[in-house]
C-alpha positions in Angstrom: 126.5 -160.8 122.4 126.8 -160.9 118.6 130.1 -163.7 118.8 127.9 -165.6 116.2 127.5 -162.7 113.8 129.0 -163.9 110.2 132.4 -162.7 108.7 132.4 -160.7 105.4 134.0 -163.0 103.7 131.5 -165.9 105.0 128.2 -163.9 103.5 130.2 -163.3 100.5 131.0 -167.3 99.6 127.4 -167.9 100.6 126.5 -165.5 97.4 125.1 -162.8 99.5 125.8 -159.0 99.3 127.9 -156.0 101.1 124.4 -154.7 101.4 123.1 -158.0 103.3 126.3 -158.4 105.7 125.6 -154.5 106.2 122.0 -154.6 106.6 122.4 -157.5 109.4 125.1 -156.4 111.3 122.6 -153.0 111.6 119.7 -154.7 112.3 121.4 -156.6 114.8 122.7 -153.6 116.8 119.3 -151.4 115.7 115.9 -153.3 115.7 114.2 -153.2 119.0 116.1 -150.2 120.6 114.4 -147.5 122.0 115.3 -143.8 122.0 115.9 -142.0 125.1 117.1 -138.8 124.3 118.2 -136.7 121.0 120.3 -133.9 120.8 122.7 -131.7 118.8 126.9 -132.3 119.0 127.9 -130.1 121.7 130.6 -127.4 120.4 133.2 -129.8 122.5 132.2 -132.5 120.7 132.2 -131.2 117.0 135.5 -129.9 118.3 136.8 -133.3 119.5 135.6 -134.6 115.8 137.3 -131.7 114.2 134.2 -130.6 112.3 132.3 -127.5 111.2 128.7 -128.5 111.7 126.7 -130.2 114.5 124.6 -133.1 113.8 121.7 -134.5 115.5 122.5 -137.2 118.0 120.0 -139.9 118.9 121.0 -141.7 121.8 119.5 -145.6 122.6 118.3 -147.0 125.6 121.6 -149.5 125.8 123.9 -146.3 126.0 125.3 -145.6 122.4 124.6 -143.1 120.4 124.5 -143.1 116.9 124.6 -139.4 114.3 124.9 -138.9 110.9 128.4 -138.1 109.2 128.5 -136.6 105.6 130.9 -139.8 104.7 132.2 -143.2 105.7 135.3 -141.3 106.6 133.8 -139.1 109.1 134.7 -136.1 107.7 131.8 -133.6 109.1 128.5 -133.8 110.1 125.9 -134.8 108.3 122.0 -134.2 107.6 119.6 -136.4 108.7 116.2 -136.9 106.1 113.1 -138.7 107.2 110.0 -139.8 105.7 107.8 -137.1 108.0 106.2 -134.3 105.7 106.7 -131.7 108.4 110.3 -132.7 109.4 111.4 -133.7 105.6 115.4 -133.2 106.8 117.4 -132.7 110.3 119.6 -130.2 109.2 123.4 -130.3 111.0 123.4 -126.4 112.6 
């Protein structure tokens, strides 16, 4: 499906960015997806993760999920913000 998505190392010697190879790669996977269902991390699953807090889960209409981690490295759970003035942050619970 993405077989013609650009190496690292190709956007770099084109003079383009991390934040471009990043930022394509995402949209690629993103833009056009619909949600279909949203959810907190199960105990099981924060468990499985070896976490202390449950995040939100958003789940796509092509079956993945995606959730917010406080770090690359997946350490916990993270919060979720958002531009909505009467749901400012998703908090993990």
């Amino acid at each position: 499906m993405f077989s013609n998505m650009k190496t690292m190392q190709q956007y770099l010697k084109e003079g383009k960015t991390y934040r471009d190879y990043w930022t394509d790669k995402t949209k690629k996977h993103l833009v056009g997806k619909k949600i279909v269902a949203v959810e907190y991390m199960s105990d099981s699953e924060i468990e499985e993760h070896m976490w202390h807090s449950a995040p939100i889960a958003i789940q796509l209409d092509d079956g993945h999920w995606i959730y917010p981690s406080m770090d690359d490295e997946g350490n916990d759970g993270g919060a979720m913000f958002t531009t909505y003035g009467k749901l400012p942050c998703i908090p993990v619970i």
